[in-house]
N, C-alpha and C positions, 0 to 999 in steps of 0.2 A: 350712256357713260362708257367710256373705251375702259381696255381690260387694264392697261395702265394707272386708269385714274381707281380702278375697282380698290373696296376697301381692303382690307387685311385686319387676322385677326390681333387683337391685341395679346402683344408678348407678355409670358407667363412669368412676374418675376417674382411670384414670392418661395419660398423653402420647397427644395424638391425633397420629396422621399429617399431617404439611404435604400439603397437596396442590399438587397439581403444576400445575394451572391458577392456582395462583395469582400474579398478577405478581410480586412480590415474591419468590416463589421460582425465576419465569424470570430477575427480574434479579440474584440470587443466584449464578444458575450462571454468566450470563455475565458477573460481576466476577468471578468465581472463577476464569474460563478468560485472561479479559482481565489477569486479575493475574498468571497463571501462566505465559502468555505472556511477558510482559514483565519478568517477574521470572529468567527464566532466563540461564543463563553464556553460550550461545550467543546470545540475544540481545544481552545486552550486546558481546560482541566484535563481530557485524554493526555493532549503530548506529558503535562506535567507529570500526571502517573507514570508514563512511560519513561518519562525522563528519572525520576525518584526510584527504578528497580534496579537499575544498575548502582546509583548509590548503594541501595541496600545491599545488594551482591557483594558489593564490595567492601561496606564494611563490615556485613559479619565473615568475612575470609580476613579481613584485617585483626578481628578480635578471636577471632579462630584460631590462627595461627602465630599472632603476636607480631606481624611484619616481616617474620623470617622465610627464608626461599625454601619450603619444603617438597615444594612438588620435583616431580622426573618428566619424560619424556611423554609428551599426549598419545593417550590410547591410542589400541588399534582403531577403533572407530570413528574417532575423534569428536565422539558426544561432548556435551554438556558440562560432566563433571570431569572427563578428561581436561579440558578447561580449564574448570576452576582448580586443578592441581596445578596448572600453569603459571595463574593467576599472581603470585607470591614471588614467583622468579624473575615475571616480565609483566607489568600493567597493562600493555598492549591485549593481554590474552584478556582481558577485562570485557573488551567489547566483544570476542566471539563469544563468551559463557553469556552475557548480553543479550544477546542476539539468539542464543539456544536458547536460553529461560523465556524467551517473549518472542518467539516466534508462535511457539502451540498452543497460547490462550491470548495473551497481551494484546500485541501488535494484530492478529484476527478478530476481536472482539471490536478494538478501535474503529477498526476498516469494514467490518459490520454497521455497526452503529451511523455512522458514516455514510455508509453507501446504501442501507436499508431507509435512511432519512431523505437520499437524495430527491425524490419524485414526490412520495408519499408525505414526506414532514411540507414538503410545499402545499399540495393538497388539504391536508388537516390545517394549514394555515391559511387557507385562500389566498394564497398566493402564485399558485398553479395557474390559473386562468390570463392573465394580467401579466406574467410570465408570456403566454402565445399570443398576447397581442401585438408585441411585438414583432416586425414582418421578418423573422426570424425561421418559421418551419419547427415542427418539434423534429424532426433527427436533428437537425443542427443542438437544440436544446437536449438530447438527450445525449449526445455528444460529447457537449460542454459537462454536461453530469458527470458523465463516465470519467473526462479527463481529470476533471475537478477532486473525483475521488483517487484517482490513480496520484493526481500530486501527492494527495495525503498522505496513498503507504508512500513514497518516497519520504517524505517529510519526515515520519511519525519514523521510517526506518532510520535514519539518518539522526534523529533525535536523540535516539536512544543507542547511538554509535559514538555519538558525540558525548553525550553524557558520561558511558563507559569509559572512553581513551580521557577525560575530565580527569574522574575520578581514579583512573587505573594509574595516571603519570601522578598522581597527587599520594596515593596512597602505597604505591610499589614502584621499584627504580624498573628502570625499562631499556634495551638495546636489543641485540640481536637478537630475532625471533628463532627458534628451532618449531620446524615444519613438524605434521603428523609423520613424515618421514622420514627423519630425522634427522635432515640435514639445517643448515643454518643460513637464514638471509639477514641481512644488513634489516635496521629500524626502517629506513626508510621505505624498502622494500615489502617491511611488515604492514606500513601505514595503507602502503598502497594496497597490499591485500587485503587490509580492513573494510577500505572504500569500496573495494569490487565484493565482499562477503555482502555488504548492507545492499546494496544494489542489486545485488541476487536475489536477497531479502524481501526485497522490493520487487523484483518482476515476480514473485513467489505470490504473492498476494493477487497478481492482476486477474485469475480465473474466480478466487473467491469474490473480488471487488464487482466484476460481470456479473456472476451471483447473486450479488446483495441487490445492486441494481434491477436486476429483472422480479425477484422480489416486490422490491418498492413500488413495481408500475403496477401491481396485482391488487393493491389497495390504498384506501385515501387518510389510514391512520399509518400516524408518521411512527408512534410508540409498538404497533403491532409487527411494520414492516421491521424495526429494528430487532426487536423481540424473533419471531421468525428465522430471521438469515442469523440469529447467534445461533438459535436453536438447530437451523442447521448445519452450523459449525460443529456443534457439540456432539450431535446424533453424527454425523460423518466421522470425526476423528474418534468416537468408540466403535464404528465399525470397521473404520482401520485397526483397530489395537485386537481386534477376535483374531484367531489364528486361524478358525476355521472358516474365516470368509477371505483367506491368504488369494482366493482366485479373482476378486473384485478389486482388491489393495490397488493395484498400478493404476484402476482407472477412478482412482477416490481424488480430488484436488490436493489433501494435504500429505499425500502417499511420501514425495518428494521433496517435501520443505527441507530436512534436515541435509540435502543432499550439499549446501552450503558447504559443509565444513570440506569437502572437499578441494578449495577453492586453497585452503591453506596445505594441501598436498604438494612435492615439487618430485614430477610436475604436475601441472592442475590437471586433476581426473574430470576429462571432459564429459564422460559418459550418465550419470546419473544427471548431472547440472542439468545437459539436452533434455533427455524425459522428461524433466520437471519443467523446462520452456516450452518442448511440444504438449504437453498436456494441458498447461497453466492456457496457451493460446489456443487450444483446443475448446478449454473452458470459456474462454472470452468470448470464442467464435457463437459458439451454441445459446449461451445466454443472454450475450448482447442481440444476438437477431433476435430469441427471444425478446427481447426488453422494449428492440425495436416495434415488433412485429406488436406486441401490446400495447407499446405507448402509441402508438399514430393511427390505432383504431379506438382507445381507450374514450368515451365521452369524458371530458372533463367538466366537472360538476361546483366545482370548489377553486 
C-alpha cells in the first residue's frame, strides 16, 4: 500500500474540553461564585440589617430632635456623632453617621461571615470537591472566592449608603454640604463625596476579607470558620482601643477605618486614607498567599 493510499486517523468530532486558561472560562467561574454569593438567603438577611440601621439612625435623630436643624459645624474630628449633629440641617450627612455607626462592628461582621464561609461553608457542604473537578485549578477557585467576597463589601457598603442618602432626603431637607472645614460645596458635589466615602469603606475591608479567607481554608466547618474571623475581629479591635498597646495600633487592620471621614475635608487629607490602602494591601498580600499557600496543599476530604 503506498503512503498516499495509507489510512488516517479518524477526525475527533465530538465536544472538546474548555480549557481552563481560557479567560472566558476564568470569568465564567467568577460570575458563577459572585452570583452565588449574592444570590444566597443569608446574604440577603445581612444586606437587609444593614440596610435597616441607617433607617434607625435616622429616625431616632428624627424623633430626637423633632425635624428641626439643630446641629453646627462638624467636629474637629469629624467622628460619628459629629455627624449626626449634621444630620438635621442636611440628610446627605445621613450616610456618613451611616457609615461611622457600621463600619466597627456591622459592615465587618457581614464580611466575616462571608468570607470565613467562603472555602470552609463549601467543605461542610460537600461541595468543595466537585467545585475542583472542574479543570479549573484551585488558585483560580480561590481567586474567585476572594473576588466574590470583595463584591460583597462593595455591595453591602454601598447598601447601606444608599439606604442612608433614602432615608436622609426623606426625612431632612438637603443642599449644600459644609465640609469638616468649613467651607461649603454644592449637593452635587456632596453626592460625589458620599460615593468615594463608601468606596473607601469598601477598600477598607479588603485586608480583613483576606483574613477571613485564609481562615476558611484552616478548616472544613463553615460555622466555626465564621465564628473565628469575627472573633478575630473583636479581639483585634479591643486591642486597638488599650492605650497601652499605642505601639502595635498602626499595624492592627482596623487602626485606619475611621480615616474615611477625611474624605469630606477640602481639601481631602490624603495622608491617613494612604496608610489605611497600604496597610489594608499589605493585609491582602500576607493572607492571601497565606490562603493560597493552604488551600493548594489543603487534601480536600468533603
Amino acid at each position: 500500500m503506498s503512503q498516499a493510499e495509507a489510512p488516517t486517523a479518524p477526525e475527533n468530532t465530538g465536544p472538546r474540553p474548555r480549557n481552563p486558561r481560557n479567560p472566558l472560562w476564568t470569568l465564567g467561574i467568577l460570575r458563577s461564585e459572585v452570583t452565588t454569593t449574592l444570590r444566597r438567603h443569608r446574604t440577603y438577611a445581612l444586606l437587609a440589617v444593614l440596610a435597616a440601621v441607617p433607617v434607625l439612625i435616622g429616625i431616632a435623630v428624627r424623633i430626637e430632635t423633632g425635624g428641626g436643624g439643630s446641629g453646627s459645624g462638624g467636629g474637629p474630628d469629624g467622628g460619628g456623632p459629629a455627624f449626626l449633629t449634621q444630620v438635621t440641617n442636611n440628610g446627605l450627612f445621613l450616610v456618613f453617621a451611616a457609615l461611622a455607626a457600621t463600619l466597627p462592628v456591622f459592615l465587618p461582621m457581614a464580611v466575616g461571615v462571608v468570607a470565613g464561609d467562603a472555602i470552609a461553608g463549601e467543605a461542610s457542604r460537600g461541595t468543595l470537591r466537585y467545585l475542583l473537578v472542574a479543570p479549573a485549578g484551585r488558585t483560580r477557585l480561590l481567586l474567585a472566592k476572594y473576588a466574590s467576597v470583595l463584591t460583597f463589601c462593595l455591595v453591602a457598603t454601598f447598601v447601606v449608603a444608599a439606604s442612608a442618602l433614602a432615608v436622609g432626603a426623606l426625612l431632612f431637607p438637603v443642599g449644600e454640604v459644609t465640609t469638616i472645614s468649613g467651607t461649603r460645596i454644592s449637593f452635587g458635589e456632596g453626592l460625589v463625596r458620599a460615593a468615594l466615602t463608601a468606596a473607601v469603606v469598601a477598600a477598607s475591608l479588603v485586608g480583613f476579607a483576606a483574613l477571613g479567607l485564609f481562615v476558611s481554608t484552616l478548616t472544613d466547618s463553615g460555622i466555626g470558620a465564621m465564628a473565628a474571623t469575627v472573633g478575630l475581629l473583636i479581639t483585634v479591635q479591643i486591642l486597638d482601643s488599650i492605650p497601652q498597646l499605642s505601639g502595635i495600633h498602626p499595624y492592627l487592620f482596623p487602626h485606619y477605618w475611621m480615616s474615611f471621614t477625611d474624605v469630606l475635608r477640602e481639601p481631602v487629607h490624603w495622608e491617613e486614607l494612604t496608610k489605611n490602602f497600604q496597610l489594608q494591601g499589605l493585609y491582602a498580600a500576607v493572607f492571601g498567599s497565606a490562603a493560597w499557600a493552604r488551600f493548594t496543599a489543603k487534601d480536600i476530604t468533603a
